[in-house]
C-alpha positions as CSV (number, residue, x, y, z in Angstrom):
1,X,210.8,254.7,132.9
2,X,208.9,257.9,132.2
3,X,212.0,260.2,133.7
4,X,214.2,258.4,130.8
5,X,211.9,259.0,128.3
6,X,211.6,262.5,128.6
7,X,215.1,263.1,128.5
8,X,215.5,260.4,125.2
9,X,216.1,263.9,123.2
10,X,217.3,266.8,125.8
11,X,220.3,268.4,124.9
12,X,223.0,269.8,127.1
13,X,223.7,273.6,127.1
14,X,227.0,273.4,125.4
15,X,224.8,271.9,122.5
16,X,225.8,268.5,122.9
17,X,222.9,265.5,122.7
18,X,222.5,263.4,125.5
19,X,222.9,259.9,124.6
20,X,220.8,257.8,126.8
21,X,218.9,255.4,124.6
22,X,220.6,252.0,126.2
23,X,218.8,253.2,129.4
24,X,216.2,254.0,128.0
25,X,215.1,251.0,126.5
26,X,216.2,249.2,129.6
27,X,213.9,247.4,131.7
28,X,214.6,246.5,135.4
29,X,211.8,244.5,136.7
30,X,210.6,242.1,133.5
31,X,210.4,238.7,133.2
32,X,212.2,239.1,129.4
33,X,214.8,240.9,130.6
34,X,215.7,238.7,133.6
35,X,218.4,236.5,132.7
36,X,218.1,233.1,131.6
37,X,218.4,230.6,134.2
38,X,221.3,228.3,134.3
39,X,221.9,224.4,135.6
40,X,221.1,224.5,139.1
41,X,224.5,223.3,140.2
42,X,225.5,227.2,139.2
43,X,223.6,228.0,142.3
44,X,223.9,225.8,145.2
45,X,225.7,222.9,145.7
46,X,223.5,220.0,146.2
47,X,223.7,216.3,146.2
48,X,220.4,213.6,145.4
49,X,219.8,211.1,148.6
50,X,217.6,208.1,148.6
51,X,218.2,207.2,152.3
52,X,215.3,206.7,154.6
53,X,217.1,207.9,157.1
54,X,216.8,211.4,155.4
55,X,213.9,211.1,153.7
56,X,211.7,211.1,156.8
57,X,212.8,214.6,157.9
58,X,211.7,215.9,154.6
59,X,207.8,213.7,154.6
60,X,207.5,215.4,158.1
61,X,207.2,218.9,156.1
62,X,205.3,217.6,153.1
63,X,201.4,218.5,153.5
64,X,198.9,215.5,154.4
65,X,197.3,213.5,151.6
66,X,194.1,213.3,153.0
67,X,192.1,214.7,156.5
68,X,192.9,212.6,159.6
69,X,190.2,211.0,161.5
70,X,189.5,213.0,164.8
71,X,190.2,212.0,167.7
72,X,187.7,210.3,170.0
73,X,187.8,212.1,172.9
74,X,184.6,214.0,174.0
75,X,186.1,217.1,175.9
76,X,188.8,219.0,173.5
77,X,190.1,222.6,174.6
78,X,188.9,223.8,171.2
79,X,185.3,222.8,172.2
80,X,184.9,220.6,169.1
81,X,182.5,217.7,169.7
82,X,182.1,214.8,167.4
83,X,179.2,213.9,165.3
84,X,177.2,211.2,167.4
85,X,173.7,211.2,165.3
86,X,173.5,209.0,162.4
87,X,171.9,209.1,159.2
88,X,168.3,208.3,160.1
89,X,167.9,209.1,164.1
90,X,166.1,212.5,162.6
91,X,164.2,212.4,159.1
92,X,166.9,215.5,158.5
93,X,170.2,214.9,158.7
94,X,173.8,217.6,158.6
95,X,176.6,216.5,157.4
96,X,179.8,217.8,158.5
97,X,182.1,219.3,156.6
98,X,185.6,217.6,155.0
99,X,186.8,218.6,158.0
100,X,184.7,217.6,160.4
101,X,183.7,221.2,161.2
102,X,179.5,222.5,161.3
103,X,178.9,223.7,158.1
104,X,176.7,226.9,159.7
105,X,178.4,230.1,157.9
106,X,177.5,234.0,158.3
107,X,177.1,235.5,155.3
108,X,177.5,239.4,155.8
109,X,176.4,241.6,152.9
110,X,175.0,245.2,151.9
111,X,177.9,246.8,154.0
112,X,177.5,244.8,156.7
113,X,173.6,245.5,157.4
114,X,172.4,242.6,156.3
115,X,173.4,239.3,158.4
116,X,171.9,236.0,157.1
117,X,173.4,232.5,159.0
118,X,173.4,229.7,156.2
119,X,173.8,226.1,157.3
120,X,175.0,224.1,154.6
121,X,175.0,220.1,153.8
122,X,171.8,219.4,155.0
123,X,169.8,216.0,153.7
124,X,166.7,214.6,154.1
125,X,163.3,217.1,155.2
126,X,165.3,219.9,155.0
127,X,161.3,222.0,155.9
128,X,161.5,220.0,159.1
129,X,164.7,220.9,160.3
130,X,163.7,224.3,159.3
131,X,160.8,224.0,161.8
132,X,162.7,223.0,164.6
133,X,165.4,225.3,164.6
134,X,162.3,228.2,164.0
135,X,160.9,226.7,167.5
136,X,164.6,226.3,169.2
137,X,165.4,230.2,168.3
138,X,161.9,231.5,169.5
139,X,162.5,229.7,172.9
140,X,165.4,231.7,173.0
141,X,164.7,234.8,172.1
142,X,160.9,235.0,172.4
143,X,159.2,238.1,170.9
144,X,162.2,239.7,170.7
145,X,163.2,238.8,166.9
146,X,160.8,237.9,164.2
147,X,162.9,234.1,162.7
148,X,162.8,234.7,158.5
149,X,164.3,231.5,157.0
150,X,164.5,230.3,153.6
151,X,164.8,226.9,152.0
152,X,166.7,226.1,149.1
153,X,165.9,222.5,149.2
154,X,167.9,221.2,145.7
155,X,171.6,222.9,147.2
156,X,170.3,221.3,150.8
157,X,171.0,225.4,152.2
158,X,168.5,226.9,154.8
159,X,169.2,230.5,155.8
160,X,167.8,232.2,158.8
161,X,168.2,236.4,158.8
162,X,170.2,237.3,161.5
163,X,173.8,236.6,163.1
164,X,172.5,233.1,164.8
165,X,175.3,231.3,163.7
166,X,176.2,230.3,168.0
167,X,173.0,229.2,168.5
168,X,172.5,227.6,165.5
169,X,175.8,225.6,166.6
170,X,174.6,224.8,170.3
171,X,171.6,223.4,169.0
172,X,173.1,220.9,166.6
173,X,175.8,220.4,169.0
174,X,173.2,219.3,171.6
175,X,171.1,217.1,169.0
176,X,174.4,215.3,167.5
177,X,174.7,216.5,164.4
């Protein structure tokens, strides 16, 4: 666009103007200057079917309504394990996520220096659960690591600085959650 605008008023040598102002004012990629679309039988032929037959080769590609159950087997290649633990074996309690996934995220922020693993969903004495996990990750890594977590009790969140988002996993894994 800017190579046809500079030569809008450039004359030729033998003194004759160069008349390019229908290019100029041309667009080749807009929306307004696309051309208006027409009845789709211009396009592709098509026909309208109400057969079953038919129509169950095209619900196969439609996307689900809603989130299957899983499945109820214990030992999945993926290593995903249901919940067993209901609401009220522990005075906390972690819900899983819409789709049946642990809601333990790492957050990664200032560059990537600063790790912080956020579990998410989390009812009942959140400052409990906090404990245990605190007791849990100093069994496993003794004196090595100084455990920082903080409570946000009204969003049900408890972060713990660090990238402990595995262990974090095994444990509630191991408890049922």
């Amino acid at each position: 666009m800017a190579v046809r605008i500079l030569f809008k008023n450039a004359m030729l040598r033998s003194g004759i103007s160069l008349r390019l102002n229908s290019l100029i004012y041309k667009r080749d990629s807009s929306y307004r200057s696309s051309p208006i679309a027409q009845d789709p039988s211009c396009y592709a032929k098509y026909e309208v079917s109400s057969s079953p037959e038919e129509w169950k080769f095209v619900e196969r590609l439609l996307p689900l309504t809603s989130i299957p159950l899983p499945s109820d087997r214990k030992d999945l290649p993926s290593g995903w394990k249901p919940q067993t633990a209901t609401f009220g074996k522990y005075p906390y309690f972690v819900h899983r996520t819409r789709n049946h996934m642990l809601p333990v995220y790492l957050k990664v922020s200032m560059r990537g220096t600063r790790r912080i693993t956020q579990i998410n969903n989390v009812d009942g004495n959140i400052w409990i659960l906090e404990e245990a996990i605190k007791k849990y990750l100093t069994r496993v890594y003794g004196d090595k690591k100084i455990i920082a977590t903080k409570v946000h009790e009204v969003c049900g969140h408890l972060c713990i600085h660090g990238d402990h988002v595995s262990r974090v996993n095994e444990w509630l894994l191991k408890k049922g959650l």
